[in-house]
MIKEZA-614472 format. One line per 2 residues: number of its first residue (from 1); their letters; for each residue z negated, y negated, x negated of C-alpha. Coordinates in steps of 0.25 Angstrom, whole numbers, plus 5000, padded with zeros to 4 digits. Layout:
N
NUM	A	Z/Y/X; ...;
//
This chain:
530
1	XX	4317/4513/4948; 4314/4524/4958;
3	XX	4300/4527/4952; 4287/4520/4959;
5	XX	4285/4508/4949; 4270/4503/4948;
7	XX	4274/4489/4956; 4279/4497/4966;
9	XX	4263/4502/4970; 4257/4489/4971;
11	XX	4248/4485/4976; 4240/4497/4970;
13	XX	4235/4506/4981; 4220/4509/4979;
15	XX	4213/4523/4978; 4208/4524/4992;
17	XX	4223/4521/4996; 4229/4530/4988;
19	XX	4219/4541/4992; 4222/4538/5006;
21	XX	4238/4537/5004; 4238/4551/4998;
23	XX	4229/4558/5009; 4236/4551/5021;
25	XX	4250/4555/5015; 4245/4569/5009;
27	XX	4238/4573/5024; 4250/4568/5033;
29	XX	4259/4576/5023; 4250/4586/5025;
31	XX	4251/4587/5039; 4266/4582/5041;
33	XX	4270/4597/5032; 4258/4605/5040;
35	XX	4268/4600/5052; 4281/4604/5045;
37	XX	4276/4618/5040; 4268/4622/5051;
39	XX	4282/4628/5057; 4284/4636/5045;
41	XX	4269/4640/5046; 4271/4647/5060;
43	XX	4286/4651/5058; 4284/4665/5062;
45	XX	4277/4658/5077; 4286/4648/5079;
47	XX	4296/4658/5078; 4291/4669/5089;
49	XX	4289/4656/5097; 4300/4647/5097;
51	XX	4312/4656/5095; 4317/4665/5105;
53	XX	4321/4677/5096; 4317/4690/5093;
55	XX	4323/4692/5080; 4310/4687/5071;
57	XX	4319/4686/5058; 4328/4675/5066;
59	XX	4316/4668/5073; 4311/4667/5059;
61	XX	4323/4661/5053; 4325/4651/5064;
63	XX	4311/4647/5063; 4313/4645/5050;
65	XX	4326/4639/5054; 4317/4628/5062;
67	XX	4310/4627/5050; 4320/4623/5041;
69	XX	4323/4612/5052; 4312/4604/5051;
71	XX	4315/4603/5035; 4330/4600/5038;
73	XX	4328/4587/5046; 4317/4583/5036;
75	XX	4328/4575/5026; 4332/4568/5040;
77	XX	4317/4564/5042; 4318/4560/5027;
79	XX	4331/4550/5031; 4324/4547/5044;
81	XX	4310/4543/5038; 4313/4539/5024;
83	XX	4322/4528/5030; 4309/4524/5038;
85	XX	4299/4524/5026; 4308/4515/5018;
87	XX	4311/4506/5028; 4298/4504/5035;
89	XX	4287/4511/5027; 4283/4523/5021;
91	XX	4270/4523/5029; 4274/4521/5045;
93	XX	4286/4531/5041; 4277/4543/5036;
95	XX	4268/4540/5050; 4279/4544/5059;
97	XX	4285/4555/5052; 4269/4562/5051;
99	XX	4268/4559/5067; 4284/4566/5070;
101	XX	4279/4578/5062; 4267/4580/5070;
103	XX	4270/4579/5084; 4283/4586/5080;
105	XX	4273/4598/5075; 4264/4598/5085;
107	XX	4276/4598/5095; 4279/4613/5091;
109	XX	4266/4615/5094; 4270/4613/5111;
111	XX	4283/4620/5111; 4283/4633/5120;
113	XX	4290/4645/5116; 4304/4650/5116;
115	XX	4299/4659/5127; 4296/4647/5136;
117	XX	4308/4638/5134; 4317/4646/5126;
119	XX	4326/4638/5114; 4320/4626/5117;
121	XX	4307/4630/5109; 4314/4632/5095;
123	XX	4323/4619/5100; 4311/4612/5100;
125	XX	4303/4618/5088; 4317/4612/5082;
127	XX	4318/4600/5086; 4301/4598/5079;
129	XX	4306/4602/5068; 4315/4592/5067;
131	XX	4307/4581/5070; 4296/4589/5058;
133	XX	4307/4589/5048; 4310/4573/5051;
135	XX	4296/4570/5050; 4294/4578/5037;
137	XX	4307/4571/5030; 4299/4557/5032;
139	XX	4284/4561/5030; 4285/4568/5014;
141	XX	4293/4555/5008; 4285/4545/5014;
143	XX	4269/4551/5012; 4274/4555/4996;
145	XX	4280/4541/4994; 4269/4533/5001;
147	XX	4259/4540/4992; 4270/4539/4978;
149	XX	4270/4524/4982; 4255/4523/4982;
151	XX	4252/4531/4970; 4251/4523/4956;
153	XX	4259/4530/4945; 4255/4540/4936;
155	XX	4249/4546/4950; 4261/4548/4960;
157	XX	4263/4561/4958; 4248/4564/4961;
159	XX	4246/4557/4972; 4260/4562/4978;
161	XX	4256/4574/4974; 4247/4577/4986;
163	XX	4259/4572/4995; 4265/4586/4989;
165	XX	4253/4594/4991; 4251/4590/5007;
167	XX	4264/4596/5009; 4260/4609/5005;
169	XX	4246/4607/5011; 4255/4606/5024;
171	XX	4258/4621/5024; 4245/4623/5019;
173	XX	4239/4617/5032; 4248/4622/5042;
175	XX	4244/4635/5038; 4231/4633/5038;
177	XX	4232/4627/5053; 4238/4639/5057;
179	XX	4228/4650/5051; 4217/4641/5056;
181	XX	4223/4643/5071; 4227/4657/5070;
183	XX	4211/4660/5065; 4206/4651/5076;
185	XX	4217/4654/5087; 4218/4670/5084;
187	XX	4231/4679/5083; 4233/4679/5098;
189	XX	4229/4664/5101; 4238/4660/5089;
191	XX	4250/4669/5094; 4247/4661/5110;
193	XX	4245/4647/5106; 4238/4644/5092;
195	XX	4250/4643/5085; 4254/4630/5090;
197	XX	4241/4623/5085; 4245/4620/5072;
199	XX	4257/4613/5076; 4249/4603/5086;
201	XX	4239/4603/5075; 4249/4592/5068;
203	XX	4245/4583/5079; 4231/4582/5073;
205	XX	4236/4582/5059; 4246/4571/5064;
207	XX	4235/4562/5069; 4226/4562/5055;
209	XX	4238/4560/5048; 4241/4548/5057;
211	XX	4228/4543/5055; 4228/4543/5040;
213	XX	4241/4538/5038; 4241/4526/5047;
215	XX	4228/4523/5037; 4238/4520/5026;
217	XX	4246/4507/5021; 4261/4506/5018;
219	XX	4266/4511/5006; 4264/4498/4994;
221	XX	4278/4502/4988; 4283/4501/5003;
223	XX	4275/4488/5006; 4281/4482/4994;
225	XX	4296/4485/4995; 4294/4481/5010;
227	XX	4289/4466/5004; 4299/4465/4996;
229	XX	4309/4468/5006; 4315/4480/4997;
231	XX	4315/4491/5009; 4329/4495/5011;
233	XX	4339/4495/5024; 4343/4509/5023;
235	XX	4335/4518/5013; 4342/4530/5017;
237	XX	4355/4524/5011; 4349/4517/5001;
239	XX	4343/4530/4994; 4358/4535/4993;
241	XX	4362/4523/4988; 4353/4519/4979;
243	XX	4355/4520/4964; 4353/4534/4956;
245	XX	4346/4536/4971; 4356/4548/4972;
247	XX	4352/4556/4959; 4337/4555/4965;
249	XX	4340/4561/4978; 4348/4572/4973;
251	XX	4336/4576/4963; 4325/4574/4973;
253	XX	4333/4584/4984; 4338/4594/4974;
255	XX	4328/4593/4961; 4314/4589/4969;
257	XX	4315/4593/4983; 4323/4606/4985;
259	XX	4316/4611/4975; 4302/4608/4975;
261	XX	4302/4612/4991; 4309/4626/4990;
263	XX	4297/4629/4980; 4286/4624/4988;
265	XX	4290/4630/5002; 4294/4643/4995;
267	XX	4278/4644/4989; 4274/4642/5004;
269	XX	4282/4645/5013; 4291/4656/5008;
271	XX	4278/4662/5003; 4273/4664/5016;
273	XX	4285/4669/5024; 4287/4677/5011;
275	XX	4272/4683/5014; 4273/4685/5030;
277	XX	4288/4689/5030; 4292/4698/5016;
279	XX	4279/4700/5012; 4273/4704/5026;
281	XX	4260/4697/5023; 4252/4693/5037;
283	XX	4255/4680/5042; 4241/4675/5042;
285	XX	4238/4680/5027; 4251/4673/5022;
287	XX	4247/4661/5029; 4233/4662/5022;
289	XX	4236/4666/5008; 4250/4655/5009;
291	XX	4242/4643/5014; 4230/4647/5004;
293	XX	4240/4648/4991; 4247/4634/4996;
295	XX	4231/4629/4996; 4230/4632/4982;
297	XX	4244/4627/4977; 4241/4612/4982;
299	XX	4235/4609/4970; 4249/4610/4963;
301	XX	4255/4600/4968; 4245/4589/4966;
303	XX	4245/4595/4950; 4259/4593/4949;
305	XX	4260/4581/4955; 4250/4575/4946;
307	XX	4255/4582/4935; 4269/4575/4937;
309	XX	4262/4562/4934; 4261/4565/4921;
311	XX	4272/4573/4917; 4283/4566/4926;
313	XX	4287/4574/4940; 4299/4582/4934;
315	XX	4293/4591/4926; 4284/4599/4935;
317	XX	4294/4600/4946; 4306/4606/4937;
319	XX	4295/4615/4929; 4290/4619/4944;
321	XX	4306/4621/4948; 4308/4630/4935;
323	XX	4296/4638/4938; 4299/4641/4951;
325	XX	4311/4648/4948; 4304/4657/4937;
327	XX	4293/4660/4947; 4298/4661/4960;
329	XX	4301/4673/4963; 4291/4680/4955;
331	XX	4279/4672/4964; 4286/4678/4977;
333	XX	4287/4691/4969; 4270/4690/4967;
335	XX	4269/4686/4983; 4276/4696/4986;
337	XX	4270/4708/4979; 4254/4701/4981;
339	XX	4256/4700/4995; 4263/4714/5000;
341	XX	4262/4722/4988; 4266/4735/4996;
343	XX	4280/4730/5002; 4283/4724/4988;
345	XX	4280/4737/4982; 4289/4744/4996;
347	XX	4301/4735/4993; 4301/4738/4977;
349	XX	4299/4755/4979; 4306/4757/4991;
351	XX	4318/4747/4993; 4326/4745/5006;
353	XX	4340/4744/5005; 4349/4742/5018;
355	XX	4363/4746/5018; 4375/4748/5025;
357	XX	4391/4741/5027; 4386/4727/5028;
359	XX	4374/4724/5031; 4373/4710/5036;
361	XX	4361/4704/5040; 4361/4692/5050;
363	XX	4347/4685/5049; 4348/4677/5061;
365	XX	4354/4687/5070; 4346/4695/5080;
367	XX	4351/4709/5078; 4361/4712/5068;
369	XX	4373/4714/5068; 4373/4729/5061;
371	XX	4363/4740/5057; 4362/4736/5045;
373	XX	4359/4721/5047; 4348/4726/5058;
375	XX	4341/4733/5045; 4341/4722/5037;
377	XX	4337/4713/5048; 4323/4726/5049;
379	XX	4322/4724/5036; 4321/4710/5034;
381	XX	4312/4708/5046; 4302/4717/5038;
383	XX	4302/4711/5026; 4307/4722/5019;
385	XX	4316/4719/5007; 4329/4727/5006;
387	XX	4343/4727/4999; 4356/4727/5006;
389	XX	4368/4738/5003; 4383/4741/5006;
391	XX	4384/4756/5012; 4395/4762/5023;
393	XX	4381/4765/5032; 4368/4758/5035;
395	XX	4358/4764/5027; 4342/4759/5022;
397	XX	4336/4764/5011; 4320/4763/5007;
399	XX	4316/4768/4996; 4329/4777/4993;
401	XX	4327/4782/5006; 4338/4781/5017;
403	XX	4331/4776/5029; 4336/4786/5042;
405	XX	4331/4778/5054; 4335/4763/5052;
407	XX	4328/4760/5067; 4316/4750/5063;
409	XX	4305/4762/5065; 4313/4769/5055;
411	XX	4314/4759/5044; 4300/4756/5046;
413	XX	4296/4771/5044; 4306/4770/5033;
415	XX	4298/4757/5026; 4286/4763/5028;
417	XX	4289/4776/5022; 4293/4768/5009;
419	XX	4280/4759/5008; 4285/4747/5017;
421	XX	4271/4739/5025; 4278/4734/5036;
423	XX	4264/4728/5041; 4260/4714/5036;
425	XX	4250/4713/5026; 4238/4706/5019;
427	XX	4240/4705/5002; 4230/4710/4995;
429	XX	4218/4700/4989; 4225/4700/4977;
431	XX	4237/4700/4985; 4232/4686/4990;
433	XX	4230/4681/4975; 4244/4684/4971;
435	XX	4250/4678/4983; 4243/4665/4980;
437	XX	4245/4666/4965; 4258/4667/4967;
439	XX	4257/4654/4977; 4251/4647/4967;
441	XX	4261/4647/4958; 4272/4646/4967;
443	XX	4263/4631/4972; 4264/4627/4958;
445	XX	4279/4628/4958; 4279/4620/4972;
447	XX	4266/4610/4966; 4276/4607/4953;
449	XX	4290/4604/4959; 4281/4596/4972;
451	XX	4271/4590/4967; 4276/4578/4960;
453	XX	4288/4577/4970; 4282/4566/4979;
455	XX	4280/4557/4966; 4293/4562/4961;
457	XX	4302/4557/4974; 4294/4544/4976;
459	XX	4295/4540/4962; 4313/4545/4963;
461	XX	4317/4534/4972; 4315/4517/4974;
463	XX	4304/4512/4983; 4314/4508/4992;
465	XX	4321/4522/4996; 4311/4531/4993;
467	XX	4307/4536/5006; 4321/4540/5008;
469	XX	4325/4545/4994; 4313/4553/4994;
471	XX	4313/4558/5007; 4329/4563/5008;
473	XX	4330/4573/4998; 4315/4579/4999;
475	XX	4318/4582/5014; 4331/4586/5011;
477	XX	4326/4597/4999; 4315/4601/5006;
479	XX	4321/4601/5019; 4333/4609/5015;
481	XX	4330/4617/5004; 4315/4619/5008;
483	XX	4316/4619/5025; 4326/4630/5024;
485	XX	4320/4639/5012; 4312/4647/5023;
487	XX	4326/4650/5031; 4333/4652/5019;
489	XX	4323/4661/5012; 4322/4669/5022;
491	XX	4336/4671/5024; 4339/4675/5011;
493	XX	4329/4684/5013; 4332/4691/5026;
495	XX	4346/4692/5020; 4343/4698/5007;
497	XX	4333/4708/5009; 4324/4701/4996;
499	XX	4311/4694/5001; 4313/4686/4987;
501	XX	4328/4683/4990; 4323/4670/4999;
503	XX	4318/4664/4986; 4331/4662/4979;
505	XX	4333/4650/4989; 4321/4644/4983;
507	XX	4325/4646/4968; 4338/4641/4970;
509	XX	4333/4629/4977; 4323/4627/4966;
511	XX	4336/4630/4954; 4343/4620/4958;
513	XX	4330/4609/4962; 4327/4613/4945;
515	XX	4339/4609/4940; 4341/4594/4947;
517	XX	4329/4592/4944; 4331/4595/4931;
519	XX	4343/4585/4930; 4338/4575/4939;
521	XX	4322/4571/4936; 4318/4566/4924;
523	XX	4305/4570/4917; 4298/4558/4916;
525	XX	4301/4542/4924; 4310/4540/4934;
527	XX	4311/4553/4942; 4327/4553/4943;
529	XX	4336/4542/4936; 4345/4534/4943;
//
């Protein structure tokens, strides 16, 4: 029914053509995320740039805002493009979503500042992402079903498996593009001009995936159903319609994609606004130790997607969803104390605890509204953890100690007295180890509930619908729930006081994700009954 049957792979690609199918969908993938991410790689730069605030806690929520953009219009490109590679072709639609992404990301790269033209700068960085998030909802369905449907059984979810692993090599890469122009450029050149280059770098990378993807033939699944004149009107409409089509959909939003994306963007991305931000770790040292633990967790995801050949695709994602909340917070509890072991100790021997009537705290405001909510605002800009309490009169406590001058100099003398770094730091070499062994794990949690996705969506839906039935529910679960876990995490965070707080979204995310799939995949066959 909905699994890829033998007949279906005829006439049998041969080993050249599948080494080449699997590297010209494996590198544009590559290069299509090294696009997507390279915004949330340079956040804090697009942020000084493009929006004219001077409240660095709200430009870095509206960046992050922006961000969360481009991963909510991904499920549109998903309608937009999955319609495309059903009617017309898996190949020629996958072609025009890599080159809408590229010249979209090397477009940020011209923009000038918000000093020059004002709103029409993050207007415009908007209006990319829009067009990033489109392209991405097309490119991810059609490169993992265009390798699933050249790939022999017993093997998809090896070969699919690299699909999985050039996403995560696509962060790896964009930092690495931007380290290699910060060393080349220098602090000053980078702050002037360099930072644009790794946007119009996608240009390059758009040209030599271009050239290798125009090297390959249509899909055979694709070629057959078009010569037997089984392509449908309206695949949008015939995914909702078709039979046991909506049990599918539900469990591949809900059970595979929420899940499996809020794990993988909380080992990379939180981890490093985790190390910048809480953990005041320098920017250029979290980019190296971040990119260089994602390096060493690739080989995950082409272990588990192998290994979900063999023991059927359920089993390692709901082990890898189980695990994760077991071991979540103790991984960020590792990170935390490896890379700044000084404010870790600061925050458990000498508490801060801000008080007073109310205490509210408006994140996106730029001055709050009372005393107290201008501390907390201090506070949080610092990355210093804090409890909140309910007194007649403002008062901060470190340490035991009521805190006289609440002014910013006197909180800082107050901090400092107590044990607070306020500096940024570089961990320790066995600070370093600890980091990455902490990544390491938290990659296997993201290799096991990724790894065999690809194989597992191809093989959930008919050959007829697949681009569409694939494609919606991935890019709504990892647009929603994953393009806005940065914004949400963050909030939580800023609101709470607790670094760890923001975590809770993504073990609640993963809970649910757990339990549907539980109920909804089976262990072995047919991925979901009809």
């Amino acid at each position: 029914m909905a699994t890829l049957a033998p007949e279906e792979l005829r006439p049998d690609p041969s080993p050249a053509d599948i080494r080449l199918v699997i590297a010209a969908s494996s590198l544009g993938t590559l290069f299509e995320w090294y696009d997507f991410f390279i915004y949330g790689t340079l956040a804090a730069i697009i942020g000084k740039t493009f929006v004219p605030s001077d409240n660095e806690l709200v430009r870095n929520l509206l960046v992050w805002a922006g961000f969360a953009v481009g991963f909510g219009f991904r499920p549109l490109g998903a309608v937009l493009f999955g319609f495309l590679g059903d009617r017309l072709g898996r190949k020629y639609t996958f072609l025009v979503t890599i080159t809408l992404m590229g010249v979209a990301t090397a477009g940020i790269g011209f923009i000038p500042p918000a000093a020059q033209i004002g709103l029409w700068a993050p207007g415009i960085v908007v209006l990319l992402r829009v067009l990033q998030g489109l392209a991405l909802g097309g490119e991810y369905g059609g490169a993992a079903i265009y390798v699933a449907e050249h790939s022999p059984p017993g093997k998809r979810g090896f070969y699919t498996s690299f699909i999985q692993a050039s996403v995560a090599g696509g962060f790896i890469l964009s930092l690495a593009i931007v380290l290699l122009t910060k060393l080349v450029a220098g602090d000053a050149g980078w702050a002037a001009w360099a930072w644009r280059f790794p946007f119009i770098f996608s240009l390059g990378l758009l040209a030599v995936s271009l050239w290798m993807r125009l090297k390959l033939s249509e899909s055979p699944v694709f070629r057959a159903m078009k010569e037997a004149g089984e392509t449908v009107k309206n695949p949008f409409v015939e995914s909702l319609r078709y039979p046991g089509n909506a049990k599918r959909l539900f469990v591949a939003l809900f059970g595979i994609a929420a899940g499996l994306t809020v794990i993988w963007y909380t080992a990379l991305f939180s981890t490093l606004t985790f190390l910048t931000t809480t953990m005041r770790v320098e920017e250029t040292a979290a980019q190296l130790i971040v990119g260089f633990g994602g390096l060493c967790g690739l080989f995950w995801f082409v272990l588990f997607g192998r290994l979900s050949d063999r023991v059927g695709r359920k089993a390692p994602i709901v082990i890898g969803y189980a695990l994760t909340l077991v071991m979540l917070f103790p991984i960020f509890w590792v990170i935390g104390g490896a890379a700044n072991p000084a404010l870790v100790h600061a925050n458990k021997r000498a508490p801060v605890i801000v008080s007073g009537p109310h205490c509210s705290y408006d994140v996106f405001a730029s001055k709050q509204a009372d005393e107290c909510g201008q501390l907390l605002d201090y506070f949080s800009k610092k990355g210093v953890a804090y409890t909140k309490g309910t007194t007649p009169a403002v008062v901060v406590i470190v340490g035991g100690e009521a805190v006289a001058d609440t002014s910013p100099k006197g909180l800082d003398a107050a901090l400092t007295a107590a044990g607070y770094s306020l500096d940024k730091v570089r961990p320790t070499a066995w600070g370093i180890v600890g980091i990455l062994f902490a990544m390491l794990l938290m990659s296997a949690l993201a290799g096991a509930t990724y790894g065999p996705v690809a194989a597992l969506l191809a093989e959930m839906f008919p050959p007829r619908i697949r681009y569409s039935s694939m494609s919606i529910p991935y890019h709504i679960g990892t647009g929603y729930f994953g393009g806005f876990l940065p914004l949400i995490s963050q909030l939580i965070v800023a609101k709470t006081g607790n670094p760890y707080a923001g975590l809770w979204y993504t073990w609640g995310v993963v809970l649910v994700a757990l339990l549907v799939a539980l109920w909804g995949l089976k262990w072995k066959g047919e991925a979901v009954p009809a």
